[in-house]
C-alpha positions in Angstrom: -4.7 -71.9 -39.1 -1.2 -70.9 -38.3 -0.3 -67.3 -36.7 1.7 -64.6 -38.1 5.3 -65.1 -37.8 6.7 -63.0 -35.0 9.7 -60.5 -36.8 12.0 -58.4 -34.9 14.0 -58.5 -31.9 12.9 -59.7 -28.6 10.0 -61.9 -27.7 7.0 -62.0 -29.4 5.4 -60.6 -26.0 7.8 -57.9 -25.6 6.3 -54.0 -25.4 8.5 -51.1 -27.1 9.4 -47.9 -25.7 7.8 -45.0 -26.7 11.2 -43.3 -27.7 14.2 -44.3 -29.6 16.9 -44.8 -27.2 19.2 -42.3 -28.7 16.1 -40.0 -28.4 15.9 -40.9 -24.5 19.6 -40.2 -23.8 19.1 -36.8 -25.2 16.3 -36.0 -23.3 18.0 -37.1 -19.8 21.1 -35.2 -21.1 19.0 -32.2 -21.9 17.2 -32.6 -18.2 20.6 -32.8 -16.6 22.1 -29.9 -18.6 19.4 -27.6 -18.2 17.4 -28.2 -14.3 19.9 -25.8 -12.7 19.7 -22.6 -15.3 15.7 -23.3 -15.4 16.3 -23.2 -11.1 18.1 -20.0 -12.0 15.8 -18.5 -14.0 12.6 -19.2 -12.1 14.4 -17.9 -8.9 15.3 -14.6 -10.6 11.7 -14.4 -12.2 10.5 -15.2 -8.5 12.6 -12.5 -7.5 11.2 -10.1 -10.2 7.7 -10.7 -9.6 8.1 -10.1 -5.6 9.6 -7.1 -6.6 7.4 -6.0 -8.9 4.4 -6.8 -6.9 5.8 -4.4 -4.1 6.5 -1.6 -6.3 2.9 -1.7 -7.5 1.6 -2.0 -4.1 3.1 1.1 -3.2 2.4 2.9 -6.2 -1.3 2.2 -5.6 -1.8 2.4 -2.1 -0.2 6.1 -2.9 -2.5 6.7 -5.7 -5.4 5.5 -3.5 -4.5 8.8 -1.0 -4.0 11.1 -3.7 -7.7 9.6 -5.1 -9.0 10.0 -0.8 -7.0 13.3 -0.3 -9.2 14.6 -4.2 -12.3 13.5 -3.0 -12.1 15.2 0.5 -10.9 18.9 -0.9 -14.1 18.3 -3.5 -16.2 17.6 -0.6 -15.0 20.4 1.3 -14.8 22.8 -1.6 -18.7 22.0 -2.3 -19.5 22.0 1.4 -18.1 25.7 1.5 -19.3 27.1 -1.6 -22.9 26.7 -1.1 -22.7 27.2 2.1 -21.4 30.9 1.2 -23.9 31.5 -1.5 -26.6 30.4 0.8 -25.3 33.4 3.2 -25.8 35.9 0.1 -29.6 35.0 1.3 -28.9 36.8 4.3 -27.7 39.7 3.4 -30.9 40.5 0.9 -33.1 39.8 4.2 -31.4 42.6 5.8 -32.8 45.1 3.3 -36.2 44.2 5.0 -35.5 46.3 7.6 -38.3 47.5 10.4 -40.0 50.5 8.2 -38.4 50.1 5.2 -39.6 49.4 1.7 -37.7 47.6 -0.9 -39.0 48.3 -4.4 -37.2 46.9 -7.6 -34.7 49.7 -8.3 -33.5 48.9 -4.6 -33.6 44.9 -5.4 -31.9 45.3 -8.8 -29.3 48.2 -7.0 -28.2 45.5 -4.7 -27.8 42.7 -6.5 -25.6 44.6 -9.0 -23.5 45.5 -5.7 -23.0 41.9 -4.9 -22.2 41.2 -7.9 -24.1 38.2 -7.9 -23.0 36.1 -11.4 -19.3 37.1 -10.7 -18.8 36.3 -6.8 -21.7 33.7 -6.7 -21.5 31.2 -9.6 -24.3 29.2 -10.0 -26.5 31.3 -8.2 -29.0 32.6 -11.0 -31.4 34.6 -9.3 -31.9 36.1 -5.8 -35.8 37.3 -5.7 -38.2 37.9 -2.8 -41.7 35.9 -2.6 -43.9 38.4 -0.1 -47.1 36.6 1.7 -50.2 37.7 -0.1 -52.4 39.0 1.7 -56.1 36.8 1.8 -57.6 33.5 3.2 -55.6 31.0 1.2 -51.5 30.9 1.3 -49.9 32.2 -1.7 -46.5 33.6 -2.4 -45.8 35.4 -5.6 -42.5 36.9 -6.8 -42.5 40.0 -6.7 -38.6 41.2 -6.6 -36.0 39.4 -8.8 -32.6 40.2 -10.3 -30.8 40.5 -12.4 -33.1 42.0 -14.5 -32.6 39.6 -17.8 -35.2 37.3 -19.4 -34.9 34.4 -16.6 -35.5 37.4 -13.8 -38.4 38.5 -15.6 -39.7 35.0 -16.5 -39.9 34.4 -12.5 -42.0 37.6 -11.4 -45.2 36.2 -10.4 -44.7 33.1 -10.1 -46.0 31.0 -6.7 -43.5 28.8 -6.2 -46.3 27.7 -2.6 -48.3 25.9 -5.2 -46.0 23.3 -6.1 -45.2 20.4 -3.6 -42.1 20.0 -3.7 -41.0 24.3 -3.2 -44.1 24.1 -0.5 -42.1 21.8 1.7 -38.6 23.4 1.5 -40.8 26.7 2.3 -42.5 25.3 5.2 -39.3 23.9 6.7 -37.8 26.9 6.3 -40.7 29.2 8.0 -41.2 26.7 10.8 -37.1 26.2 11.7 -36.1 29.9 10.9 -33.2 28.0 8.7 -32.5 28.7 4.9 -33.8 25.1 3.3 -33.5 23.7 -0.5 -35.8 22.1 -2.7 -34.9 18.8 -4.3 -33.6 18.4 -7.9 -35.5 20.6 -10.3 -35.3 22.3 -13.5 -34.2 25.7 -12.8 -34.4 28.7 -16.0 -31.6 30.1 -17.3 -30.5 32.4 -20.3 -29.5 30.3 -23.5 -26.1 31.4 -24.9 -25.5 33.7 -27.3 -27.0 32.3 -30.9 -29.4 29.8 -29.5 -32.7 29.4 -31.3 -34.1 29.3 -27.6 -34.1 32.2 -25.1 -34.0 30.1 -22.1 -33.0 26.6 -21.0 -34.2 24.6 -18.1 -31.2 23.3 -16.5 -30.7 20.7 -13.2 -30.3 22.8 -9.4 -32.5 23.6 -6.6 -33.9 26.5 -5.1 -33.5 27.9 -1.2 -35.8 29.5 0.5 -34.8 32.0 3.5 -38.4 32.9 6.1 -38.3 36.9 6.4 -40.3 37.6 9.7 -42.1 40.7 10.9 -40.1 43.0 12.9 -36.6 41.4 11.0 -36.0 39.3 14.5 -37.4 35.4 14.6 -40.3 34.6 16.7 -38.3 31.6 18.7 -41.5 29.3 18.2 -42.9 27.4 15.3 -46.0 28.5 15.9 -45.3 32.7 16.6 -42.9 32.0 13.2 -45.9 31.2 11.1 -48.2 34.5 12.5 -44.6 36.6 11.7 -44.2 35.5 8.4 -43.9 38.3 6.2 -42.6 36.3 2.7 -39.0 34.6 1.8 -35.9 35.5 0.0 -35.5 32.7 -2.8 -32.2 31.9 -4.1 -32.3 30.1 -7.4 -29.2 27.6 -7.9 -28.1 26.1 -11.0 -25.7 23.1 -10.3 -22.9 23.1 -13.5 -22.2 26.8 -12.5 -22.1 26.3 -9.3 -19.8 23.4 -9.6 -17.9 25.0 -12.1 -13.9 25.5 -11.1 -14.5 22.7 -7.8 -10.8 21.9 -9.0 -8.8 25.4 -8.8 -6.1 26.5 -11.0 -3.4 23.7 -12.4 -4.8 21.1 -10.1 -7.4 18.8 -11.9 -7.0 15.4 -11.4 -9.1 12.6 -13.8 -11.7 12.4 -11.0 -15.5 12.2 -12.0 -17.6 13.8 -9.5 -21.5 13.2 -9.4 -23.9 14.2 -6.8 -27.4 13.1 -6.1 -30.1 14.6 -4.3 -31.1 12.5 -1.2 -29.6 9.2 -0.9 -30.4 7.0 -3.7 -28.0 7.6 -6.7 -30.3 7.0 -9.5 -30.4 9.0 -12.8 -33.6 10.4 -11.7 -32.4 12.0 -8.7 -28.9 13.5 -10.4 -28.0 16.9 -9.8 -24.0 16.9 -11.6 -22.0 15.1 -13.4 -18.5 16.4 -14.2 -18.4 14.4 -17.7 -21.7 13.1 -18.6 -21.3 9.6 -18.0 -23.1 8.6 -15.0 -20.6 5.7 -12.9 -22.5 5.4 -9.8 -25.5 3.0 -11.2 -23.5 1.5 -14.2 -22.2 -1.3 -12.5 -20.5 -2.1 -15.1 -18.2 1.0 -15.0 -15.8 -0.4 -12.7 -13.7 2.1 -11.6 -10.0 2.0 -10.5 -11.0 4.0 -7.1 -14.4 5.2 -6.4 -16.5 6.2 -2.9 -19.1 8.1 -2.0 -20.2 10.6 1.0 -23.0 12.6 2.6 -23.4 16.3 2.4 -26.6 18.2 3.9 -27.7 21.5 1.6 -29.8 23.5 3.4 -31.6 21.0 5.0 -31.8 18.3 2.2 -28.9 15.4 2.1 -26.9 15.3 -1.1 -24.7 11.9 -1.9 -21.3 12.7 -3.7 -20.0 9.7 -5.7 -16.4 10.1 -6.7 -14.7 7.9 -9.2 -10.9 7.6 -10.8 -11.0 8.1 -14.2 -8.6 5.9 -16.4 -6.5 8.7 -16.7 -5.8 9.3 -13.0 -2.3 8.2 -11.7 -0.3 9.7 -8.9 2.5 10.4 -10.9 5.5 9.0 -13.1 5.9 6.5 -10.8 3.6 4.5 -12.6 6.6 3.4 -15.1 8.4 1.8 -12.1 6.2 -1.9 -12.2 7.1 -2.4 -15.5 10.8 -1.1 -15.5 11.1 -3.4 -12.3 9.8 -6.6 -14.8 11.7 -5.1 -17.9 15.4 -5.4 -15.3 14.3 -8.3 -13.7 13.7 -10.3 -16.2 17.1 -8.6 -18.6 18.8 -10.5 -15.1 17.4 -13.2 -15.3 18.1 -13.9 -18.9 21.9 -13.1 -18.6 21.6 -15.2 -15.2 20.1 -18.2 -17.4 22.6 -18.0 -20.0 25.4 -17.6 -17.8 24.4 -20.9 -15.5 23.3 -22.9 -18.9 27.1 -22.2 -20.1 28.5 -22.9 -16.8 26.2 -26.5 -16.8 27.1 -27.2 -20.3 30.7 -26.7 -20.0 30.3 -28.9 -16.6 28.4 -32.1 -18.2 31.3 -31.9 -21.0 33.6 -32.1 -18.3 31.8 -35.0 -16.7 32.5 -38.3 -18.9 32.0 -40.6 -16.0 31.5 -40.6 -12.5 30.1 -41.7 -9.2 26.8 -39.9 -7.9 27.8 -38.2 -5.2 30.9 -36.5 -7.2 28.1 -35.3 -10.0 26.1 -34.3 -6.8 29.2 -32.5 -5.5 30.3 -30.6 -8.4 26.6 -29.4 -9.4 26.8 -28.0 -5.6 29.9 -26.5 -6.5 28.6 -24.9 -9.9 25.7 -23.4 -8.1 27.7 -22.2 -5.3 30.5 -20.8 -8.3 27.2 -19.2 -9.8 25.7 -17.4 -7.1 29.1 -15.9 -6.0 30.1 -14.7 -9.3 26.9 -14.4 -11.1 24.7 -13.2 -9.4 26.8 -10.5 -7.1 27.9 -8.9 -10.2 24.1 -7.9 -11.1 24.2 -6.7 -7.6 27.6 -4.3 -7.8 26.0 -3.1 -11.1 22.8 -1.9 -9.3 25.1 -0.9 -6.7 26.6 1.3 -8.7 24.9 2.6 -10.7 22.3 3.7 -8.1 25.2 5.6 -6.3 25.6 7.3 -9.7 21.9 8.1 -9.9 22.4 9.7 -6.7 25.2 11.4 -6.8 24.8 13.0 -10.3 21.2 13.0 -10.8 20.0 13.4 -7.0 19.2 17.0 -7.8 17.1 16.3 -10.3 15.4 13.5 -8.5 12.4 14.9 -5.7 12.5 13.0 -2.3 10.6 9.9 -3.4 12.6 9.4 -6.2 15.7 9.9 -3.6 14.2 7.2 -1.2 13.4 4.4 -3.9 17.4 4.8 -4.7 18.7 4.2 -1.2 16.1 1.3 -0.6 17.5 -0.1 -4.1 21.2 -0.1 -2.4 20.2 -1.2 1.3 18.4 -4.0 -0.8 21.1 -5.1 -2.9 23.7 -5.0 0.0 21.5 -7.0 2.7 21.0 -9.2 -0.4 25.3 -9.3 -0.9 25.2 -10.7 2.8 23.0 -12.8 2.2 24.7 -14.6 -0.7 27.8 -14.5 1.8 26.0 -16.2 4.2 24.8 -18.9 2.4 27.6 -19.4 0.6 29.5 -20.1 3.9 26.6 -22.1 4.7 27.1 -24.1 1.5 30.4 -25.1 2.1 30.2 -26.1 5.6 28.3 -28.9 4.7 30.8 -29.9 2.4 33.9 -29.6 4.0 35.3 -32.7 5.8 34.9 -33.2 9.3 38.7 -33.9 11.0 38.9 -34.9 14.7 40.8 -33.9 17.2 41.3 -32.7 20.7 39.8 -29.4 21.7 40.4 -27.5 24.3 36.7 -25.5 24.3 37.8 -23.7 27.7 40.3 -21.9 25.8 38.7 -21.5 22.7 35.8 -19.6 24.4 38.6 -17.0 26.0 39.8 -15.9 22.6 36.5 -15.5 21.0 35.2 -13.5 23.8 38.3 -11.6 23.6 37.8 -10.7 19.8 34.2 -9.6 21.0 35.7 -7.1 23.6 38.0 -6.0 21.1 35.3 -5.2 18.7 33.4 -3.4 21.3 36.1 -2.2 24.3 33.3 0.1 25.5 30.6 -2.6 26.5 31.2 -4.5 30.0 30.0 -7.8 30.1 30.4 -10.3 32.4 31.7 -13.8 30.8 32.1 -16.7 33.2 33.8 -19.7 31.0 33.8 -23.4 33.3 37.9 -24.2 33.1 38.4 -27.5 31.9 36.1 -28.1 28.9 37.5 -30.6 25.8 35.7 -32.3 23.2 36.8 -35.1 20.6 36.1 -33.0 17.5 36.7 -30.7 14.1 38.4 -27.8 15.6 37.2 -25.5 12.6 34.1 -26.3 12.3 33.5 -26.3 16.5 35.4 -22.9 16.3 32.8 -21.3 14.2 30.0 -22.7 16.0 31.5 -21.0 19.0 31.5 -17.9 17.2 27.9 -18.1 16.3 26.6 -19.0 19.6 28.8 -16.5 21.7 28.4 -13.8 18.8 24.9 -13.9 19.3 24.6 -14.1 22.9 26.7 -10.8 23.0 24.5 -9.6 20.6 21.6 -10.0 22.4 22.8 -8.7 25.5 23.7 -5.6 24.3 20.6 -3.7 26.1 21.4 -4.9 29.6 22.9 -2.9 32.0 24.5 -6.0 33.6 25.0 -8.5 30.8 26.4 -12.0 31.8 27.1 -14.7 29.1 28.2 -18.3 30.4 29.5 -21.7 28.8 29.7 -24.4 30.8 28.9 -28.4 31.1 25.5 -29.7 32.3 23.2 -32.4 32.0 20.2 -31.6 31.1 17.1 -33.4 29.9 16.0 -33.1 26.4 13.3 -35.5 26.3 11.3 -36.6 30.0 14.0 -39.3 32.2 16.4 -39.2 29.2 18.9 -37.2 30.7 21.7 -36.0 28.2 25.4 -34.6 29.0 25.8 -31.4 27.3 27.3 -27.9 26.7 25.5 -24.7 26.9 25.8 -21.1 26.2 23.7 -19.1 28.1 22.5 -15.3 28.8 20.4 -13.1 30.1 19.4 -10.9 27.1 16.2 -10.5 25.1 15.5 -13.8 24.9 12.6 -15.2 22.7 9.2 -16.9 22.8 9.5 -20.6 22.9 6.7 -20.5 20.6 8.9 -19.8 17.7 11.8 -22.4 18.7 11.2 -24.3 16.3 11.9 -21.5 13.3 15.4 -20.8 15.4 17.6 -23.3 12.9 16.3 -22.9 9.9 18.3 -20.4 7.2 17.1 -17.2 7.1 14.8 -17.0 10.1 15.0 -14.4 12.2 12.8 -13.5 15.9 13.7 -9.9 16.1 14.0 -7.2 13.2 16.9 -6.1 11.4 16.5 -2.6 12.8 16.5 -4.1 16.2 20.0 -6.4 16.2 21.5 -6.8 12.9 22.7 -9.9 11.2 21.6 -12.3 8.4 20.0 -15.2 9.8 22.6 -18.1 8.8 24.2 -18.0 12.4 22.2 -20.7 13.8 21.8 -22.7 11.3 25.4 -22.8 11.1 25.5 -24.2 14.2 22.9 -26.6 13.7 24.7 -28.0 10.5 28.1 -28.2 12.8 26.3 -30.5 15.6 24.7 -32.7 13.3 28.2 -33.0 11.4 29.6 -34.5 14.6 26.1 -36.6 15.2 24.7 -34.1 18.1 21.7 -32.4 18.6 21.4 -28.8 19.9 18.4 -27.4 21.4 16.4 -23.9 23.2 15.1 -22.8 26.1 14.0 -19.3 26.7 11.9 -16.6 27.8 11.0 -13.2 27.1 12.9 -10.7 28.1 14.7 -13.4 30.2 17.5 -14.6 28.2 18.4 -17.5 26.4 20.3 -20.7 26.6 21.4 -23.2 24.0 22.6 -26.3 24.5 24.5 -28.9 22.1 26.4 -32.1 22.1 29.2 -33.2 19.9 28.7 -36.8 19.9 25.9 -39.7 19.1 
């Protein structure tokens, strides 16, 4: 049986592309068109997030104080306000003076004095629970104001017989100390047009020992025999906690505090909005803590959490205004480099590599000093404008985001400088020639002095030093090395810089005929040495000695034009010296 007959081009064997060739050629021209304004774009982007990511950093690490500083003036407001409704205990013990009878009309006279509702919120009743006479312990109210339904409901009652008021009492008689109960249900008059009269509410009662004679005993034991009854202080929490957060000052923070240190539903004694955080874990609040506080002898836990509301400020529109600018710049910047690559691969109809190498370089290099310094003048600009016509109206944050807007967008003007100059060093074409280094040395350090007439430094150049190269490029490498070396000698007292000749050995019985400029300023860790020629990295601050970080790589990219190699040696606080050749 005879096989198919083989149609179209090629051998029978032959595989086929998986796209057309006109397809393919748009697809590579596409690529080539649009790599450097997608380079662009991500860069800006990169830029924008950085930005953005600082700006949010800040924001929260300040709202994360404001949320500390809330939590601590709760604490303390809490802290102080029982502690000066527990003292209102005090001061109905000193009615039980040696010889003196308290009878209602004397109970009800003083808490109407104190006013007790007005100056005390929270604090229901004050009564007084005398020891009753017989063989077994029992301590009915008799005293309790004010005089209003709850008052009335408590006269009689022995709070002894329940557990949990028995041990607050007996702490309290044995230490001499006022001491709460745990969480219980406290009565309290229903508002007006309730069906009820009264309402059990969450609080605690305090118990303060009244001893024989008005003095305490000193021991536990002569305590017990002196007992004479307690002052009770009834607390209800929501009244008590009621204005924590004083006048316009109330920040979206819940608090909730627990008796003891579990914070379970069960042992709740607040909540500021009824929705308990501290056991829902799957509330998940933007801030949250919690902290211990001891009531009259028991320990109370305080759980705080930011509420979704809670922000430290307008500041919070400054992440997204930072994205909403960076990426408006990096859309123009994208347009602007996709024209400038379109108009270029027009331009190109034919050519060798390296000149479609060379003029991509140059489009870039076109971009950055055009493109993207004009984004940089504008927020330049307009941030002096901000300041200067709106600074009033701006407080001092506002102020000190706008100068680190303009310090940022000047360092980053250098910077563009710097590796712009960077860029077309290693373009430029290297001419040789005689130089006389000797005498180049002179003038630079001569332009230093210039700069800086008031600074005495010692320079000792070797006479006599030439080199075979580009007078230029060795001229600005020069600059950098001597630049830096008075630089970093501008703390000494005694600074001495030096370029000479010596051989020195890079590498163990290699040794190598070199030049070196050398000082004795800060110097560096040799540790790092190997960051020291690379673009943009720097050993020391920018508040410490200015500059951009481009110097020695400069001179790294001008020794390896002329086929040397340059290396470091220094030590702390010691000084530095650098030595290059500028030959194979």
């Amino acid at each position: 049986m005879s096989s198919p007959a083989h149609r179209g081009p090629g051998p029978p064997g032959a595989r086929r592309s998986g796209l057309p060739g006109g397809l393919r050629s748009r697809a590579a021209a596409h690529l080539r068109k649009a790599a450097l304004p997608y380079a662009v774009l991500a860069l800006a982007l990169a830029f924008t997030l950085l930005a953005w990511e600082y700006v949010r950093q800040n924001l929260e690490e300040r709202d994360r104080d404001l949320f500390r500083n809330t939590v601590s003036a709760a604490e303390l407001a809490v802290e102080r306000r029982t502690r000066g409704h527990i003292l209102a205990l005090y001061g109905a013990r000193a009615l039980f003076i040696p010889g003196g009878e308290v009878d209602a009309r004397d109970w009800e006279r003083y808490v109407r004095s104190v006013r007790l509702r007005e100056r005390f919120g929270g604090l229901l009743i004050l009564g007084y629970a005398p020891r009753a006479p017989g063989g077994r312990e029992r301590f009915p109210v008799r005293l309790a104001g004010p005089e209003d339904e709850a008052g009335r409901l408590l006269l009689g009652y022995d709070p002894y017989a329940d557990p949990e008021h028995r041990a607050a009492m007996e702490r309290a008689r044995d230490g001499g100390v006022p001491q709460a109960t745990g969480m219980v249900y406290v009565p309290s008059e229903a508002p007006p047009g309730s069906v009820l009269d009264i309402l059990l509410r969450r609080g605690f009662y305090v118990y303060l020992p009244v001893y024989r004679g008005g003095e305490d005993p000193g021991s536990p034991a002569d305590r017990r025999r002196a007992l004479e009854g307690f002052v009770v202080g009834i607390f209800e929490m929501e009244g008590l906690m009621r204005g924590i957060f004083r006048g316009d000052f109330a920040p979206a923070v819940d608090l909730e505090v627990y008796d003891g240190g579990r914070t379970s539903p069960e042992a709740l004694l607040y909540d500021g909005d009824g929705v308990l955080r501290a056991s829902d874990p799957s509330a998940a609040p933007r801030f949250a803590g919690s902290s211990r506080l001891s009531v009259g002898g028991r320990r109370w836990t305080l759980f705080s959490a930011a509420l979704p509301g809670f922000a430290g400020g307008d500041g919070a529109l400054l992440p997204p205004l930072v994205l909403a600018v960076g990426g408006a710049t990096g859309g123009l910047l994208f347009g602007a480099t996709w024209l400038l690559a379109s108009s270029r691969l027009r331009a190109q109809a034919a050519g060798r590599k390296l000149e479609e190498a060379n003029r991509e370089l140059e489009a870039f290099s076109y971009s950055v000093s055009h493109d993207l310094r004009a984004p940089l003048r504008s927020i330049e600009g307009f941030s002096q404008i901000l300041l200067e016509d709106y600074g009033e109206r701006l407080d001092a944050e506002g102020r000190d985001y706008l100068n680190r807007v303009r310090r940022a967008s000047q360092r980053m003007a250098l910077l563009i400088d710097a590796l712009l100059g960077l860029s077309r060093l290693g373009r430029r074409e290297v001419r040789l020639a005689r130089v006389d280094l000797s005498r180049m040395a002179r003038e630079i350090v001569e332009e230093l002095r210039q700069r800086e007439p008031g600074r005495e430094v010692e320079v000792r150049v070797e006479d006599g030093l030439e080199a075979t190269a580009d007078p230029g490029l060795v001229k600005v490498a020069l600059e950098n090395l001597l630049g830096n070396a008075w630089k970093f000698t501008a703390r000494e007292e005694r600074a001495v810089i030096e370029f000479g000749r010596a051989v020195r050995e890079r590498e163990p019985g290699r040794p190598l005929s070199c030049y070196y400029v050398r000082d004795n300023g800060v110097g560096f860790d040799m540790a790092y040495a190997g960051k020291l020629f690379g673009p943009f990295q720097r050993l020391h601050t920018e508040e410490e000695f200015e500059g951009t970080g481009v110097g020695l790589a400069t001179v790294w990219r001008v020794v390896r034009r002329h086929g040397g190699v340059i290396w470091a040696e220094a030590a702390e606080g010691e000084g530095a010296a650098f030595y290059f050749t500028l030959s194979p």
